[in-house]
KOLFIVO-522058 format. One record per residue (C-alpha): x, y, z; residue in one letter. Coordinates in steps of 0.25 Angstrom, whole numbers, plus 5000, padded with zeros to 4 digits. Layout:
<atoms>
XYZA
...
</atoms>
This chain:
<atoms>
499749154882X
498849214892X
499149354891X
498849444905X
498549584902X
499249664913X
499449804918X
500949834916X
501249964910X
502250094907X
501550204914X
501650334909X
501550464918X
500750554917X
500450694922X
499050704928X
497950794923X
496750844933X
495850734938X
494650754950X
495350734959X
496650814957X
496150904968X
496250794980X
497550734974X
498650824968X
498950764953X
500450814947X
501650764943X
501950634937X
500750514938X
500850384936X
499650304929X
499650164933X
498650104923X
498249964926X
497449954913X
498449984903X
499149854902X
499849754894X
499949604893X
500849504901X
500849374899X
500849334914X
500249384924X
501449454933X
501749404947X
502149534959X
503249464961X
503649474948X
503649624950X
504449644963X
505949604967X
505749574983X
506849634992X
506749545003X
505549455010X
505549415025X
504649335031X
504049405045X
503949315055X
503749305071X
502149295068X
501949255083X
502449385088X
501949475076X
500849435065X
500849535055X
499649525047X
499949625036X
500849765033X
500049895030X
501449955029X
503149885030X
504249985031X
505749915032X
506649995042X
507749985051X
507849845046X
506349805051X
504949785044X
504049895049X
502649835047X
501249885048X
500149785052X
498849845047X
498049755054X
498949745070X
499049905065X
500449855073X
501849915066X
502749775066X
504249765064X
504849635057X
506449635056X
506949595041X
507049445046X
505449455049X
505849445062X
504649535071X
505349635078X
504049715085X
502749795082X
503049955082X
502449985093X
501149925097X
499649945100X
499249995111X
499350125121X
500450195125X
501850235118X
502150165106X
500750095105X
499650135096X
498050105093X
498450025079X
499750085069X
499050125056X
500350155048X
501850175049X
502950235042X
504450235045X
505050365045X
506450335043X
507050475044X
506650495058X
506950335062X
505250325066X
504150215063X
502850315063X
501450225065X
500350285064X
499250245073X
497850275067X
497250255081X
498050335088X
498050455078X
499550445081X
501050425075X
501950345083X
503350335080X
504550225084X
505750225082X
506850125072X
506850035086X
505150015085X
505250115099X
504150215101X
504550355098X
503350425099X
501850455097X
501150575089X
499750615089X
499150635076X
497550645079X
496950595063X
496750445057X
497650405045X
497750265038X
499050275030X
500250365034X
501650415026X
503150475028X
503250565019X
504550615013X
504550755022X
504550645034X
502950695038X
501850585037X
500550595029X
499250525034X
498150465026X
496950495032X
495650425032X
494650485021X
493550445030X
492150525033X
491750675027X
493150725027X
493350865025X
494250885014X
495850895015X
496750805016X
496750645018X
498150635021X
498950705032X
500350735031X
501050745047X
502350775052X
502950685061X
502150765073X
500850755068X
500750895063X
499750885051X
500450965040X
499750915028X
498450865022X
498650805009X
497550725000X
496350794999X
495050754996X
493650804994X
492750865004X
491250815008X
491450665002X
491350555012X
492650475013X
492750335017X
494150255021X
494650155014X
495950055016X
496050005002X
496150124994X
496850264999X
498250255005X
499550325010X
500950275006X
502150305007X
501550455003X
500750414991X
499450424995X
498050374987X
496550434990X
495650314991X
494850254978X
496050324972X
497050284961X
498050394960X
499150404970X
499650504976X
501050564983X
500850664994X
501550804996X
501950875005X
502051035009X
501751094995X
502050974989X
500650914982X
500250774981X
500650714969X
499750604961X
500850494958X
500150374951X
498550344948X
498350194946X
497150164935X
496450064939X
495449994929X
493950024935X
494550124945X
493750234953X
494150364947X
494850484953X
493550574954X
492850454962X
493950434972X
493250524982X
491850454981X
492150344993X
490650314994X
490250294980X
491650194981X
491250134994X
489750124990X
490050064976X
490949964984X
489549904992X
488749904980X
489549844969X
490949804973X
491349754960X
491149864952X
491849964962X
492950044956X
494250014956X
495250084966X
496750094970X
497150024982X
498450014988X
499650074984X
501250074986X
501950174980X
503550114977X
504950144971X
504950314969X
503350334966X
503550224954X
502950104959X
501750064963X
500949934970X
499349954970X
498049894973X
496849894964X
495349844961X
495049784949X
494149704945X
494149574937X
492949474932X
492049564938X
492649564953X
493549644960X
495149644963X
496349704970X
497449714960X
498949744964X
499749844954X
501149884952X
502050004946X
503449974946X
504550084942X
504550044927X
503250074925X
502349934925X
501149924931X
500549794934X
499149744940X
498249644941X
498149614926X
499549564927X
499849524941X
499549394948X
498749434958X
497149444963X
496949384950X
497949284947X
498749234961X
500049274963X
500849224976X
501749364978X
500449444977X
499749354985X
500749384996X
501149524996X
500149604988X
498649564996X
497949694997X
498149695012X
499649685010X
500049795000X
501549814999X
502149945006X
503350025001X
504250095007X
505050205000X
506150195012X
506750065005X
506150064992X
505449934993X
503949874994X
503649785007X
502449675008X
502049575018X
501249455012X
500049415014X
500149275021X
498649245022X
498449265007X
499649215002X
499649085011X
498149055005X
498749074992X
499948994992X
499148894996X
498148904984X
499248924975X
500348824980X
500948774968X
501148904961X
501948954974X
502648824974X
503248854961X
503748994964X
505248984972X
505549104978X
506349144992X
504849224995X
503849134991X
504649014998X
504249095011X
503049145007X
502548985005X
502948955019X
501849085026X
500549065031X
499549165036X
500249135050X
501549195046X
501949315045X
502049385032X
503249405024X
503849545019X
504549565006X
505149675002X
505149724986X
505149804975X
504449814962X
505349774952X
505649894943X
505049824929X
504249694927X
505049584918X
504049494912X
504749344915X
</atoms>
C-alpha cells in the first residue's frame, strides 16, 4: 500500500531560551513547537472533515437583499450571525434560519453610518457591537437590537482589532513607512484613551504592510514574516510567546524585520522565497490551533492549511487532502480568503464556504461527491456562486481516530 508521510505528532513544551528577537517579542512561560517536519506515516491521506464534529450548518439566504461575498469575521449573539464583509466592509446580520435580518449600520454620513467598517468585536458584557471604521478613525458602537448607540473618535489607522479580557480593545496598527520605534499595537479603553503600546519593533528600518502574514486575534497577535505567536498583556503584565510553528524552508526569526530583502526577493525569484506563516486561529483554552503556510513542492510554491487539536496532533499538508490532493470540505471552508474564525464566547469555530470555488469544484469532481451522503454536502451540492454561502459552525475533534 501507498503509504503518505504526514505531519501528526505529540508536541512536547518547551521553555524558550534567548533568540534575536527576544527584545521585540517577550518569550516566557510555556511554548508550544508545532513542527511540521517531524512526522509519521498514514496510510491515507486525511480529510478536514475527518478532523472536526460540526455543531450546526445553515444555509444563508435572501441573496437579493444581501450578497455576502465572504466573512473577515462571524460572531454568534443574541440568537443572530454577526458577520463582516471584508469586501462591502458592511457588518451583516443573518438570524439562525439564514434568514437576512439587516446590515449594522450602513455606509455613508451621518449617525450610525461610516466610510467602510474594517473590524468588529461583540462586547457582551456591556450588551455593544464595536466596528471599527478605518476611514473614519472611529468606534461606533450598537446595541443587541442593531440600534446606534454612539460614535468615538479615535484619530490612528488600524487593520485588526480585539476585546480583551479587562474589557479595553487593542489595535493592530499598520507597520508601514519609517516608523519610529514603539509599539504596533495599541491597547484603548472603550473611550479612545491610548493606555498602552504593546509589540515593539526596531527603529530606522523601512516597514511595508502586508495582509497575508501579521494578524490580531482574539488577543494573540503575530509580527509579520513571523511564525511565533504571541498573547498580549496588559498593565505590568508582559506578552507572552505561546506557540512558534516550524515551517520547513521558513524565514528565520532574525530576518522577520528585513521587509525589503522579503518583498525584493519575492520580484526577483518567487519560488525560491522563504516560507512564512500566514493565518492563524487560536481555539479551545490556547491548545488548538488552525494556520496557513507556504511550502513548496516539485519546485512551486503552495499554501498549506495546518491543525493542532487538544491531544496534541498536528497535521498538514503532507497528510491532508488539500492544494495537493482535492478534498470537497477544504475546498469549501478552508480557501485562503475564507479562514475560519473562533470565538472564545461560545467555544466554537465558524466558516462560510466558498461557493465560487467549491461550485468549480463539484463540478470537476462530481462523482467523488456523489458518493459522499451527508445532511451538509447534500446542500452543499444544490449552491452556486449565485447563492449565498452557507455557515457551519464546529469544533476540532479532541483526537484524530484513524477509520
Amino acid at each position: 500500500m501507498k503509504r503518505y508521510f504526514g505531519a501528526v505528532l505529540f508536541f512536547s513544551v518547551i521553555i524558550a531560551c534567548s533568540s534575536p528577537t527576544e527584545k521585540y517579542g517577550n518569550v516566557g512561560g510555556d511554548i508550544r513547537y508545532v513542527d511540521i517536519s517531524d512526522s509519521y506515516a498514514t496510510d491515507s491521506l486525511v480529510s478536514m472533515y475527518d478532523l472536526v464534529t460540526i455543531e450546526e450548518f445553515v444555509q444563508l439566504g435572501d441573496e437579493e437583499e444581501f450578497f455576502l461575498t465572504g466573512a473577515k469575521k462571524i460572531e454568534e449573539w443574541g440568537g443572530k450571525y454577526i458577520l463582516l464583509d471584508p469586501n462591502k466592509q458592511l457588518v451583516v446580520a443573518f438570524d439562525k434560519e439564514g434568514r437576512f435580518v439587516s446590515p449594522v449600520g450602513n455606509k455613508g454620513e451621518g449617525p450610525g453610518y461610516y466610510r467602510g467598517a474594517t473590524d468588529f468585536v461583540i462586547d457582551r458584557e456591556r450588551g455593544r457591537i464595536i466596528i471599527y471604521s478605518r476611514g473614519d478613525q472611529a468606534l461606533l458602537e450598537f446595541n443587541q437590537q442593531l440600534e446606534f448607540v454612539r460614535q468615538v473618535k479615535l484619530g490612528f489607522f488600524a487593520y485588526d482589532m480585539s476585546l480583551l479580557e479587562s474589557g479595553n480593545l487593542a489595535f493592530y496598527l499598520s507597520m508601514n513607512g519609517e516608523r519610529d520605534g514603539g509599539g504596533n499595537i495599541w491597547i484603548c479603553d472603550t473611550e479612545g484613551k491610548i493606555l498602552e503600546k504593546r509589540m515593539e519593533y526596531p527603529e530606522g528600518k523601512k516597514y511595508y504592510p502586508f495582509d497575508y502574514t501579521g494578524f490580531l486575534k482574539n488577543g494573540y497577535y503575530t509580527y509579520p514574516l513571523s511564525s511565533r505567536i504571541y498573547r498580549l498583556g496588559e498593565n505590568d503584565k508582559p506578552d507572552e510567546q505561546v506557540m512558534e510553528i516550524r515551517i520547513p524552508g521558513g524565514i528565520g526569526e532574525d530576518e522577520i524585520f528585513e521587509h525589503e530583502k522579503y518583498l525584493q526577493q519575492g520580484y526577483t525569484d518567487f519560488v525560491n522565497q522563504k516560507a512564512i506563516l500566514n493565518q492563524f486561529e487560536i481555539g479551545l483554552e490556547g491548545k488548538e490551533l488552525i494556520f496557513n503556510y507556504d511550502f513548496k513542492y516539485e519546485g512551486k510554491r503552495f499554501v498549506g492549511t495546518g491543525f493542532l487539536n487538544m491531544s496534541g496532533q498536528v497535521f498538514s499538508h503532507k497528510n491532508l487532502k488539500e492544494t495537493l490532493d482535492g478534498d470537497w470540505f477544504s475546498k469549501a471552508f478552508f480557501t485562503v480568503r475564507h479562514f475560519p474564525d473562533f470565538c472564545q464566547a461560545t467555544n466554537f469555530f465558524y466558516s462560510v464556504s466558498n461557493n465560487d470555488i467549491l461550485s468549480r469544484y463539484l463540478k470537476k469532481n462530481k462523482e467523488e461527491i456523489d458518493g459522499i451522503d451527508t445532511p451538509l454536502t447534500g446542500i452543499l451540492k444544490k449552491v452556486s456562486s449565485e447563492n449565498n454561502p452557507v455557515i457551519i459552525k464546529f469544533r476540532l475533534k479532541e483526537k484524530y481516530e484513524a477509520k
